[in-house]
DRENMAR-563206 format. One line per field, with one value per residue (C-alpha): y, x negated, z; residue number from 1; residue in three letters. Coordinates in nm, 3 decimals. Last residue first. Layout:
Y c(Y; ...) .
X c(X; ...) .
Z c(Z; ...) .
nr c(NUM; ...) .
rest c(ALA; ...) .
// end
This chain:
Y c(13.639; 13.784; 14.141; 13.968; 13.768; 14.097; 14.260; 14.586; 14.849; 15.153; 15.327; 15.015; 15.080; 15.483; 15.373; 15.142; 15.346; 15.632; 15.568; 15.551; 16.000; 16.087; 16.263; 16.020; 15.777; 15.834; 15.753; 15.440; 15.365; 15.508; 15.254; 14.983; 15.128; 14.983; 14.642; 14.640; 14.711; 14.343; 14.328; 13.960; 13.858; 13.544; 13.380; 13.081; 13.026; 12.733; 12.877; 12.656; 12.919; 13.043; 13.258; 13.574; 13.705; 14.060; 14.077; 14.450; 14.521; 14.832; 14.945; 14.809; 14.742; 14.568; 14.823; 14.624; 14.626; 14.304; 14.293; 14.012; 13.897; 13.693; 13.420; 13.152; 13.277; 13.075; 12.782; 12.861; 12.909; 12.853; 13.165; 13.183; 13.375; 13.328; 13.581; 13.827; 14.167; 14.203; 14.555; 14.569; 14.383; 14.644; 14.940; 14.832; 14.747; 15.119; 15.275; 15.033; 15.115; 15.512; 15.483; 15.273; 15.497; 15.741; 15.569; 15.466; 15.797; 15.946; 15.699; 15.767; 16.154; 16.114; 15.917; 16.188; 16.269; 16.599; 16.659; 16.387; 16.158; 15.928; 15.902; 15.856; 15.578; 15.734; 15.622; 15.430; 15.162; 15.032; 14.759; 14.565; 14.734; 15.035; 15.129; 15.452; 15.508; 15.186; 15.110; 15.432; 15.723; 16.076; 16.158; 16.406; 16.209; 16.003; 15.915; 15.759; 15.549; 15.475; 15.264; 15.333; 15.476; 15.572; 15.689; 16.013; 16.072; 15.994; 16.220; 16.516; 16.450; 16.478; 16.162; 16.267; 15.996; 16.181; 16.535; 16.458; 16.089; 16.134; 16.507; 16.350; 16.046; 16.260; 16.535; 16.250; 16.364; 16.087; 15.800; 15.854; 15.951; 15.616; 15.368; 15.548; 15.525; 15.170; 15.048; 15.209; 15.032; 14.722; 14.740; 14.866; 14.562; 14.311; 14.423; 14.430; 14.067; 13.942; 14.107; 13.957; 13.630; 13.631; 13.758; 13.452; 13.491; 13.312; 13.095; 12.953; 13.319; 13.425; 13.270; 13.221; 13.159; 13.380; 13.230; 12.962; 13.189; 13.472; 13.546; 13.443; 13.123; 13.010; 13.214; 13.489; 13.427; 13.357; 13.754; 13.883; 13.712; 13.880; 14.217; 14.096; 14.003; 14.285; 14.475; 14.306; 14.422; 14.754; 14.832; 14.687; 14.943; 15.216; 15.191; 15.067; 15.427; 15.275; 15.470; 15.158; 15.052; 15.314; 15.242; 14.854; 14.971; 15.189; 14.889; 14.657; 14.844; 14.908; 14.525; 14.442; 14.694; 14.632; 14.234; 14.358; 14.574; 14.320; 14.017; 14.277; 14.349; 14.009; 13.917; 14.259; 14.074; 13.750; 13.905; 14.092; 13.765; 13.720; 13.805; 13.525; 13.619; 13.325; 13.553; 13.823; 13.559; 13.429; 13.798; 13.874; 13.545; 13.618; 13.967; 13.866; 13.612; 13.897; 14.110; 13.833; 13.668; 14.009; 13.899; 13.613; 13.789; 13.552; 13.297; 13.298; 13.326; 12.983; 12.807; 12.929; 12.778; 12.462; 12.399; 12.543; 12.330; 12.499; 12.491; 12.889; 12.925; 12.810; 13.090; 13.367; 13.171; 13.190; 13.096; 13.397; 13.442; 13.604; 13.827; 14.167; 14.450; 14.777; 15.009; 15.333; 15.643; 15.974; 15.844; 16.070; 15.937; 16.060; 16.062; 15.708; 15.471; 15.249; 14.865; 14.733; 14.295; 14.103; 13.804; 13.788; 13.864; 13.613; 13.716; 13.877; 13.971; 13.762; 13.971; 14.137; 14.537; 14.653; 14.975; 15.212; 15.507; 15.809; 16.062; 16.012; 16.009; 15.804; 15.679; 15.367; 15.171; 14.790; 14.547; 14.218; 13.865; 13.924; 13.600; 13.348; 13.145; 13.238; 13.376; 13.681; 13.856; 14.239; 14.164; 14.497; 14.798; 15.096; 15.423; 15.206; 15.373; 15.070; 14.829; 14.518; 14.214; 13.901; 13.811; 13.766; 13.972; 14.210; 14.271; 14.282; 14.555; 14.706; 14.658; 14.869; 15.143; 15.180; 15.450; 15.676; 15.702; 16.010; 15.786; 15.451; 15.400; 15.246; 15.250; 14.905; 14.554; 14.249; 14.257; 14.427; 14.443; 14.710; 14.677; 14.897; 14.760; 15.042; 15.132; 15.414; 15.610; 15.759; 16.135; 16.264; 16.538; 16.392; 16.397; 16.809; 17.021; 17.245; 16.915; 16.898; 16.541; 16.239; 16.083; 15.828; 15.732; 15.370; 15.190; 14.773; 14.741; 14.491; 14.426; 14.142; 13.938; 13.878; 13.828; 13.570; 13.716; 13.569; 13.745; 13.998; 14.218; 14.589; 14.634; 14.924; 15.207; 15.514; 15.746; 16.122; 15.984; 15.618; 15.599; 15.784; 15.522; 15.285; 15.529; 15.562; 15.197; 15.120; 15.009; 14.660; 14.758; 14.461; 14.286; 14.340) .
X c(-4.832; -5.119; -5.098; -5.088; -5.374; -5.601; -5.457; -5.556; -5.762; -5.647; -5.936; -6.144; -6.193; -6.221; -6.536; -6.660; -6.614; -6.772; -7.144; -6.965; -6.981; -6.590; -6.452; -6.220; -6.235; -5.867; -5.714; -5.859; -5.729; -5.414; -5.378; -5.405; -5.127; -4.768; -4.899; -5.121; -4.753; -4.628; -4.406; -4.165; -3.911; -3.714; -3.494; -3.232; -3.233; -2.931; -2.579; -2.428; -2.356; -2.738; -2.857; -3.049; -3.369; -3.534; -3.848; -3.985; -4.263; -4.306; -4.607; -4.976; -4.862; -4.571; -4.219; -3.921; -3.728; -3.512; -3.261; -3.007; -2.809; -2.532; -2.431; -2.331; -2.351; -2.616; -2.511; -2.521; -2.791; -2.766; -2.817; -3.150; -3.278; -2.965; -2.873; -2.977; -3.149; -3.586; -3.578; -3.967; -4.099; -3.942; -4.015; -4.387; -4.341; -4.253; -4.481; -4.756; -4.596; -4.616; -4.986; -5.070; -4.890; -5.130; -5.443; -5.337; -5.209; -5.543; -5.741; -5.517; -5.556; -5.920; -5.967; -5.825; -5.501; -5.447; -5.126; -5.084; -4.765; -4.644; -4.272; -4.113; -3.792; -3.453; -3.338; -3.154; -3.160; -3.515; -3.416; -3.196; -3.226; -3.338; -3.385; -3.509; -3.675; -3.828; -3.880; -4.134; -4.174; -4.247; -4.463; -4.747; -5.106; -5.187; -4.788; -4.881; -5.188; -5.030; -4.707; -4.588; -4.744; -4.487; -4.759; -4.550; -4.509; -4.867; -4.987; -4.719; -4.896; -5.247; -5.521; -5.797; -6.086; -6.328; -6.266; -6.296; -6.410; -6.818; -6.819; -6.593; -6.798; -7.097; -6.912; -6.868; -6.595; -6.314; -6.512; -6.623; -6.201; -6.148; -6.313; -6.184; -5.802; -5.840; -6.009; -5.631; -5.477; -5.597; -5.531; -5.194; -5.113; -5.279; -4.994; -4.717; -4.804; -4.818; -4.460; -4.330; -4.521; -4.339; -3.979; -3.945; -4.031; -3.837; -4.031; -3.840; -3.712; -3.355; -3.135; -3.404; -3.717; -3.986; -4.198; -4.396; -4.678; -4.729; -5.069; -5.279; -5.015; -4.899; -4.596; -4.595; -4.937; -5.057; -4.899; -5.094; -5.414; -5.376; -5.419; -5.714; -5.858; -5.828; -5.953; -6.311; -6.395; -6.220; -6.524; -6.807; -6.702; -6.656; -6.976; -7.166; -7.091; -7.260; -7.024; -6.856; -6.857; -6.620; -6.388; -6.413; -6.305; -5.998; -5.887; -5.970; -5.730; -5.488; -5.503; -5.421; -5.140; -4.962; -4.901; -4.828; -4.556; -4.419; -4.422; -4.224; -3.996; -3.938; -3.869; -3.582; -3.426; -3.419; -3.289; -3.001; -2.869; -2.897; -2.578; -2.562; -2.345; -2.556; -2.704; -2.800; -2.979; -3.140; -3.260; -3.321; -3.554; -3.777; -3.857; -3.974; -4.161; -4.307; -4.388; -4.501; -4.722; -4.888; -5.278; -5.223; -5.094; -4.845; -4.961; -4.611; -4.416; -4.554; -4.538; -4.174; -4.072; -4.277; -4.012; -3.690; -3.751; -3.929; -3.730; -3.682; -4.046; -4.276; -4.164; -4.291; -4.576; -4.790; -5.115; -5.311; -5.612; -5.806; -5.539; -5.723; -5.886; -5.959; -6.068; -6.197; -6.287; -6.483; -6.713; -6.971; -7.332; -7.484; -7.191; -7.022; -6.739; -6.679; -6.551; -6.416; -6.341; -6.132; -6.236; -6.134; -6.379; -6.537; -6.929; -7.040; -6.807; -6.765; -6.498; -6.759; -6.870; -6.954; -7.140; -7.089; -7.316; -7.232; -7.531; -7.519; -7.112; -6.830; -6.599; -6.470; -6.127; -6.172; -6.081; -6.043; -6.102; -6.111; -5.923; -5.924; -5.617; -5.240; -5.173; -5.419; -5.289; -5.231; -5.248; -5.240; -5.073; -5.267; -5.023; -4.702; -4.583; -4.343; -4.248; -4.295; -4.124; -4.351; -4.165; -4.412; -4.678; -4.478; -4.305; -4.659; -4.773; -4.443; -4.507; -4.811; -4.718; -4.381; -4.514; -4.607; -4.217; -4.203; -4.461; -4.418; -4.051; -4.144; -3.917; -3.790; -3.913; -3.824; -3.483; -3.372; -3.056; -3.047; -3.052; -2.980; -3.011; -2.947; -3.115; -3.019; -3.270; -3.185; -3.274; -3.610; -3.569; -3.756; -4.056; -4.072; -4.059; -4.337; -4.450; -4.159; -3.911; -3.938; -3.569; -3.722; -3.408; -3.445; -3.466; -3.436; -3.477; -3.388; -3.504; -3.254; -3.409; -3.204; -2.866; -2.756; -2.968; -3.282; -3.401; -3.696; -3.840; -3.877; -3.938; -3.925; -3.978; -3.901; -3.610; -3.611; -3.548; -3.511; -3.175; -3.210; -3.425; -3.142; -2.852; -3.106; -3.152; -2.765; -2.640; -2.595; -2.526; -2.696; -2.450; -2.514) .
Z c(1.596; 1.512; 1.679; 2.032; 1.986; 1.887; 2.211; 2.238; 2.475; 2.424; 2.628; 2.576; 2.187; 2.235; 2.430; 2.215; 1.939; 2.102; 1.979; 1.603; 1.667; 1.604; 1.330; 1.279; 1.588; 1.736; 1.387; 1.415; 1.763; 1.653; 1.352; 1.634; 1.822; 1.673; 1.692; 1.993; 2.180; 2.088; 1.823; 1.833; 1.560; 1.644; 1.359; 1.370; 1.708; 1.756; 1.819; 1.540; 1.260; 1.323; 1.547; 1.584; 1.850; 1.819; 2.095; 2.133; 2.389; 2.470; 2.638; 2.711; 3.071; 2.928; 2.904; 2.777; 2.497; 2.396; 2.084; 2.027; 1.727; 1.714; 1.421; 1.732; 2.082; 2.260; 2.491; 2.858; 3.121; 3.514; 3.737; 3.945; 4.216; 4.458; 4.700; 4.898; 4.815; 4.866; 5.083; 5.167; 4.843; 4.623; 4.830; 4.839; 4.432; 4.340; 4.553; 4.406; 4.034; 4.068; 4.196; 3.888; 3.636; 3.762; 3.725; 3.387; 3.261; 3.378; 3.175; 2.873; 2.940; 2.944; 2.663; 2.471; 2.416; 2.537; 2.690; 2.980; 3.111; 3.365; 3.344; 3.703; 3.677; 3.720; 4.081; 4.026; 3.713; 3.748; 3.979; 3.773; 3.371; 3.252; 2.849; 2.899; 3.140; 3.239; 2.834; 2.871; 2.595; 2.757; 2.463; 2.585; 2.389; 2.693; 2.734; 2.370; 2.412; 2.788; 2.617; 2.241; 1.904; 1.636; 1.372; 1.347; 1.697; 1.776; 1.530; 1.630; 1.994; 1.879; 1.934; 2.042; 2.060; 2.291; 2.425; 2.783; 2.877; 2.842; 2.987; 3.240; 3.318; 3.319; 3.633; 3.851; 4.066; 3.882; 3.888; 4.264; 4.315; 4.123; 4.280; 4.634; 4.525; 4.422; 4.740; 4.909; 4.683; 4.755; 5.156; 5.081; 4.806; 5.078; 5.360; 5.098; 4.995; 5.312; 5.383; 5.049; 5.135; 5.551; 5.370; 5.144; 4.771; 4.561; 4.245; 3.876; 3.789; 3.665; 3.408; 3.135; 3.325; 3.467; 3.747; 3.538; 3.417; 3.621; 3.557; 3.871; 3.870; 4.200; 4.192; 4.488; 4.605; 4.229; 4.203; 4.426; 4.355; 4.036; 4.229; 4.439; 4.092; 3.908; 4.280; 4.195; 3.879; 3.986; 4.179; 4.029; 3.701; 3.979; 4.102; 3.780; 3.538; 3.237; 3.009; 2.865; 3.263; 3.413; 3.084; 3.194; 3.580; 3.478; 3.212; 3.487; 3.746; 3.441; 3.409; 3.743; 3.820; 3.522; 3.604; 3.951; 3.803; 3.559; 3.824; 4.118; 3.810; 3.794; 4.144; 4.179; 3.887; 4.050; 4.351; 4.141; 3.968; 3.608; 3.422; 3.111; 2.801; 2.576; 2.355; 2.635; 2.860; 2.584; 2.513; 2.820; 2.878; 2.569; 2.690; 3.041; 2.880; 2.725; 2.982; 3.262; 2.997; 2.929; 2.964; 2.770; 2.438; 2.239; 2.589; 2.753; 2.462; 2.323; 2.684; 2.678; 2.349; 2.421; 2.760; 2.510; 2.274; 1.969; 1.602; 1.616; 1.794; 1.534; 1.311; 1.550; 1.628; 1.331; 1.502; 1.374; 1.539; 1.260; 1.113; 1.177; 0.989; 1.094; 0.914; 1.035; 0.894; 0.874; 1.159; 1.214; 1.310; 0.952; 0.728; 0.831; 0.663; 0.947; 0.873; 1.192; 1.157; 1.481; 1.673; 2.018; 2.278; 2.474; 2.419; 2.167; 1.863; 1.579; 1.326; 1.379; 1.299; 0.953; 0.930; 0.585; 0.490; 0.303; 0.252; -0.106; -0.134; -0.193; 0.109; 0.081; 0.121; 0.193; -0.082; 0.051; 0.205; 0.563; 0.628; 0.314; 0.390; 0.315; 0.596; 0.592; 0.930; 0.785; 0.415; 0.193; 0.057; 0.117; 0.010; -0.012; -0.361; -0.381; -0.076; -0.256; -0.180; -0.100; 0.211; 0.501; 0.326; 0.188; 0.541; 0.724; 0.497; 0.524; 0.938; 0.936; 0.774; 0.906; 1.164; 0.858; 0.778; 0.457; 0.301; 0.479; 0.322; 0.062; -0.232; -0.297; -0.447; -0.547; -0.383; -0.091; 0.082; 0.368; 0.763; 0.998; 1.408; 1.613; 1.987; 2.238; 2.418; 2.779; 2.852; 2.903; 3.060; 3.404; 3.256; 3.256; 2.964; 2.779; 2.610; 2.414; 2.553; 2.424; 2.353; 2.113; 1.993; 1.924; 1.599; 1.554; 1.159; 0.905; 0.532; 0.412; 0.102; -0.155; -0.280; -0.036; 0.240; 0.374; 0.711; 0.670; 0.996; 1.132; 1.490; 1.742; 1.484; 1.689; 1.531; 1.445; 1.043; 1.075; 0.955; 0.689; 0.478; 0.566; 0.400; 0.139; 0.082; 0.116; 0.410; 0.625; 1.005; 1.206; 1.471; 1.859) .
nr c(480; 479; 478; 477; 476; 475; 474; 473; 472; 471; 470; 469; 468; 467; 466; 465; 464; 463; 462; 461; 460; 459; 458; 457; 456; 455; 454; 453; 452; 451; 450; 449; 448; 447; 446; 445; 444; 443; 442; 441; 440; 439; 438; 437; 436; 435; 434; 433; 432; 431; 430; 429; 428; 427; 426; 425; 424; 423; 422; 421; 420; 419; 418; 417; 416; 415; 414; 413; 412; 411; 410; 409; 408; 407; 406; 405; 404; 403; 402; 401; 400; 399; 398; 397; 396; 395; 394; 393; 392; 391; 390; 389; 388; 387; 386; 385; 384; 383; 382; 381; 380; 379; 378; 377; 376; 375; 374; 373; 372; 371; 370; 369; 368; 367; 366; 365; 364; 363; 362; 361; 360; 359; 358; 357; 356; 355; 354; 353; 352; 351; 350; 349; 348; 347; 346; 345; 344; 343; 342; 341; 340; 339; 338; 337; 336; 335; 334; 333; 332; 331; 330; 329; 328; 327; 326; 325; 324; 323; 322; 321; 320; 319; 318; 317; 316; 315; 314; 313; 312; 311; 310; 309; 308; 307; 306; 305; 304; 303; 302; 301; 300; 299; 298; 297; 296; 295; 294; 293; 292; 291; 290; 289; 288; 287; 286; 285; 284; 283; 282; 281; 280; 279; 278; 277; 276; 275; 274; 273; 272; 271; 270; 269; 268; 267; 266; 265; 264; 263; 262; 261; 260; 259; 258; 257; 256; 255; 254; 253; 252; 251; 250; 249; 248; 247; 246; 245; 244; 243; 242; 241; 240; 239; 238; 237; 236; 235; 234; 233; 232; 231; 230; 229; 228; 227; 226; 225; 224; 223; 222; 221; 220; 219; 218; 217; 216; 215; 214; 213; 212; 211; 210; 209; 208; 207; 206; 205; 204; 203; 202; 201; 200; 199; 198; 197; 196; 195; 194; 193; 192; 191; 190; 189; 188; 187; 186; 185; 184; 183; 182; 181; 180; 179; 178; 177; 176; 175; 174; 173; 172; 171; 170; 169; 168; 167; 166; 165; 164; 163; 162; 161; 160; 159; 158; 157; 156; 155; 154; 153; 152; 151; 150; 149; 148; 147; 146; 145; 144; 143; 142; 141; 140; 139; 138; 137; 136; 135; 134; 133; 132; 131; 130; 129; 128; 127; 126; 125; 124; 123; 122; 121; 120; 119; 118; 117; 116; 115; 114; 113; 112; 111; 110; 109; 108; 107; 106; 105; 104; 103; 102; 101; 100; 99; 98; 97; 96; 95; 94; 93; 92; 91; 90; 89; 88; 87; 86; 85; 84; 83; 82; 81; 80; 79; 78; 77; 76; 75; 74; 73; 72; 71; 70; 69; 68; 67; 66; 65; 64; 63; 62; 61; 60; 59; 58; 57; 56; 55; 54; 53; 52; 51; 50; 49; 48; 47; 46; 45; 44; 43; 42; 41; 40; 39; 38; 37; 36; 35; 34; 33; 32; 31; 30; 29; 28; 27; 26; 25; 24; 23; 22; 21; 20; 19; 18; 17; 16; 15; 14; 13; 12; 11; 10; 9; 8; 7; 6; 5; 4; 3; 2; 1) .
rest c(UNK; UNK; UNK; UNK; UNK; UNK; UNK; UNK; UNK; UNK; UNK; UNK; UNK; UNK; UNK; UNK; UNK; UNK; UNK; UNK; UNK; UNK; UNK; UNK; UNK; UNK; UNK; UNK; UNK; UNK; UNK; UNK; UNK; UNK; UNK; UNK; UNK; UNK; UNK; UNK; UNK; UNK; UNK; UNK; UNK; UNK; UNK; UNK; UNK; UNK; UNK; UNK; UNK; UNK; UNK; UNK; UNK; UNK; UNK; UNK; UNK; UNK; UNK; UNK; UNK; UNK; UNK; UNK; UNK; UNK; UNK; UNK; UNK; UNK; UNK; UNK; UNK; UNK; UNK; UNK; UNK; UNK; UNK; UNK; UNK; UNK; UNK; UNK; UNK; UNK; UNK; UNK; UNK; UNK; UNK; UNK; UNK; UNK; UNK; UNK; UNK; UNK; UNK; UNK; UNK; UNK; UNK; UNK; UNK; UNK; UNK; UNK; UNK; UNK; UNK; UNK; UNK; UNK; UNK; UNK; UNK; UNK; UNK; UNK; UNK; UNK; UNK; UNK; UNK; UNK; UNK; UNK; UNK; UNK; UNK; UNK; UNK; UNK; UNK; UNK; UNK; UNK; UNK; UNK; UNK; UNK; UNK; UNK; UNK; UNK; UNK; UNK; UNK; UNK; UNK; UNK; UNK; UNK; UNK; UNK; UNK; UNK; UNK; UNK; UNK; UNK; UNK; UNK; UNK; UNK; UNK; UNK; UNK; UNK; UNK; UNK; UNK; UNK; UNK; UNK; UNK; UNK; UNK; UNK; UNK; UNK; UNK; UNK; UNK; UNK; UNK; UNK; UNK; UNK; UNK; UNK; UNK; UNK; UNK; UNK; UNK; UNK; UNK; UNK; UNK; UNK; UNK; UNK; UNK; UNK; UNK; UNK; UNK; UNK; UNK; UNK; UNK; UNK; UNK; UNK; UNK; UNK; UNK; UNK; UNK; UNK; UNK; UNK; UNK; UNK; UNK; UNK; UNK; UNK; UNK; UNK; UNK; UNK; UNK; UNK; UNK; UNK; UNK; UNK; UNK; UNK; UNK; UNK; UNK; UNK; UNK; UNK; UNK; UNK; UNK; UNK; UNK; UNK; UNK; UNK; UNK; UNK; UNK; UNK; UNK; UNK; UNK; UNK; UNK; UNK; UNK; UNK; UNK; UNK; UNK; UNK; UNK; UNK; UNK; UNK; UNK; UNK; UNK; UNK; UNK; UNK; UNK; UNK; UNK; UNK; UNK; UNK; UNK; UNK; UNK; UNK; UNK; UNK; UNK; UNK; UNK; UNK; UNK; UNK; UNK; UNK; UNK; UNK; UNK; UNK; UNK; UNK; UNK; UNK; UNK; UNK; UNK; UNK; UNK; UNK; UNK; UNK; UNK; UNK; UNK; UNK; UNK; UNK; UNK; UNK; UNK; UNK; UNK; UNK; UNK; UNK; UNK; UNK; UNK; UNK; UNK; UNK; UNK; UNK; UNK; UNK; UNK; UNK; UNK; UNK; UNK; UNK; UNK; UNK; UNK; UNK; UNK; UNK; UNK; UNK; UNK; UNK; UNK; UNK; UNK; UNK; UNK; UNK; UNK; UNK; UNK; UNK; UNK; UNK; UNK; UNK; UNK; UNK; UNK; UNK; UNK; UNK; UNK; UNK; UNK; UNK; UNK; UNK; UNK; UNK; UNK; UNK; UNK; UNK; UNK; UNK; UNK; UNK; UNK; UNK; UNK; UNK; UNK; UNK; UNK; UNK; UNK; UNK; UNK; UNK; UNK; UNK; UNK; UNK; UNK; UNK; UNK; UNK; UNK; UNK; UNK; UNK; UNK; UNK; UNK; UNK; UNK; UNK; UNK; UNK; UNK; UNK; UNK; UNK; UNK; UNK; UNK; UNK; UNK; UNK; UNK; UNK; UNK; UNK; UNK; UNK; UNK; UNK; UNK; UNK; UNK; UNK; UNK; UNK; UNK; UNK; UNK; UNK; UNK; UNK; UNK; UNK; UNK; UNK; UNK; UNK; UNK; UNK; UNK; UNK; UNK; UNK; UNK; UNK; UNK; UNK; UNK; UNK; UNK; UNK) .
// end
């Protein structure tokens, strides 16, 4: 795949109707060379079924930029974020950006600066972290408050950045992996995943169909787990212990799964370029398809007591909507946006290996509340342990690993697939000699932190934790 180089408007254009996958810098001759990976969203209106949605396909414009250029942010509100991101990588400004500003703080001095405020008498600000209690990642909410209504959030992040996207060029391959699989340690499967189809595409490598069968058996198991805490941790935020004790302890039978097929609870070591480092002989997939029923069927009683409790409703329904034309527009991707009616899933439309036939089920809801994106989870979580028991009870022949080639030299490469979060983009180009010469990676947190603020406007600041867990995003993952 070879960027299209057009003129600003021509660029601008381009990403009318189109999802913002990933937009990143290279050096040109000239100037700096703005790029973009866009896919056709293919969503279908709410009044249709799933199954419309057709296949996306995926372009890579780019433009020549120097010093500055029109942003595109006002008639694009999903570039928002990654303008911000662009002038901070590149220091060319996207003009008449409505809030231009750090996203990661590179340069030093994290959480220095100007947050927007609300002026009034009965206007009240609360600032939340960036230390939070216990283990969770730093990260900084400033609420602008009249009385217990939130009329905005910002949120303001950068504090784990580790600036891993330009280590990983330079990386051997051995560091390279260990860097991909902890950019967000609770999706190593997904984005190692990423990382190895894009070698694999760059050096014109076909990886067998029982190592592609084995990953997607890592990517569903790694979805399983964390919906089941996700589903257990929203049970918990409204002090609903059953459930909460529940799923607690089905996370971990789930991860067990996987350290039964790999020896690692999160998958690390069993994806590698060319295949997968682990096979699974029939006596572990059997084992594992025996403990997966058992699981599941714990699952489906947590979540029928959550699910008849008439106060975890009232505390789920009609909290932290987030529209469908609002989701569209601020490009949001994975449950956040099948919550809110946008039949957007990597699985369906960007197949590959076991995902090709049938046409994968897309799980969606209408409202957009934290409802909807707890329903989306439980659902998606019923589709992927069908999924994975057909999987692990028809495992193909053959070898589970192919051996890797050089990378083709002044190539580019783009890799979608679907995390549990949602869609993980990794763009990968190389130099003259075949080595890595640039590796842009957006995890899903990146496109859907904006929603979670969006989701608390108008909100009481007693949901935010709430509306936190129901997206539920990485803080590692965003700073890359």
């Amino acid at each position: 795949m070879r960027p299209e180089i057009l003129s600003f408007p021509e660029f601008s254009k381009r990403l009318t109707g189109r999802h913002l996958a990933a937009l990143m810098g290279l050096p040109g001759r000239s100037g700096s060379v703005l790029m973009m990976a866009v896919t056709t969203p293919g969503a279908p209106e709410p009044e249709q079924e799933a199954s419309a949605c057709p296949p996306g396909g995926i372009q890579l414009p780019a433009t020549v930029v120097e010093g500055a250029y029109p942003s595109l942010t006002p008639d694009h509100p999903q570039a928002h974020w990654f303008e911000r991101e662009f002038f901070e990588q590149w220091g060319v400004r996207p003009e008449g950006h409505p809030w231009l500003k750090p996203v990661r703080f590179p340069q030093g001095h994290p959480g220095l600066t100007d947050f927007f405020q609300v002026q009034g008498e009965e206007i009240h600000e609360v600032a939340v972290g960036p230390v939070h209690a216990g283990v969770i990642e730093p990260g900084h909410f400033r609420f602008q408050c009249r009385g217990e209504e939130v009329l905005h959030l910002e949120i303001s992040l950068g504090y784990q950045h580790r600036g891993v996207e330009q280590a990983l060029p330079g990386a051997s391959p051995g560091r390279a992996m260990a860097y991909v699989e902890t950019l967000a340690g609770d999706t190593s499967v997904g984005h190692a995943l990423a990382w190895c189809r894009n070698l694999e595409a760059l050096a014109g490598v076909r990886v067998p169909p029982r190592a592609e069968v084995l990953r997607a058996v890592a990517l569903e198991l790694e979805r399983l787990a964390n919906h089941c805490g996700d589903l257990g941790a929203l049970a918990g935020d409204v002090g609903y212990l059953p459930t909460a004790s529940f799923c607690g302890r089905l996370r971990g039978d789930l991860l067990n799964l996987t350290a039964l097929a790999c020896g690692n609870r999160f998958g690390r070591g069993w994806i590698r370029p060319g295949g997968v480092a682990w096979d699974l002989d029939a006596v572990r997939a059997e084992q594992m398809r025996t403990r997966l029923g058992r699981v599941m069927k714990d699952v489906r009683e947590a979540l029928d007591l959550l699910n008849r409790s008439g106060s975890v409703q009232a505390r789920f329904e009609r909290t932290g909507i987030v529209t469908r034309q609002v989701a569209l527009d601020l490009g949001l991707v994975g449950p956040a946006a099948r919550a809110s009616g946008l039949a957007l899933d990597c699985r369906r439309q960007f197949p590959w290996g076991p995902y090709l036939q049938p046409p994968f089920p897309v799980c969606t809801a209408r409202v957009g509340d934290v409802a909807s994106r707890a329903q989306v989870r439980h659902d998606e979580m019923e589709v992927s342990a069908r999924f994975l028991d057909g999987l692990l009870s028809s495992l193909p022949e053959g070898p589970v690993r192919t051996e890797m080639k050089g990378l083709a030299s002044k190539a580019f490469s783009v890799s979608l697939v679907e995390g549990w979060r949602g869609q993980i983009c990794q763009v990968a180009a190389t130099d003259t000699q075949g080595n890595l010469l640039a590796c842009k990676v957006v995890d899903p947190s990146f496109h859907n932190w904006f929603g979670l603020a969006v989701a608390l406007r108008g909100q009481q600041i007693s949901d935010f934790p709430l509306c936190n867990k129901s997206f539920n995003l990485s803080y590692c993952g965003h700073d890359l």
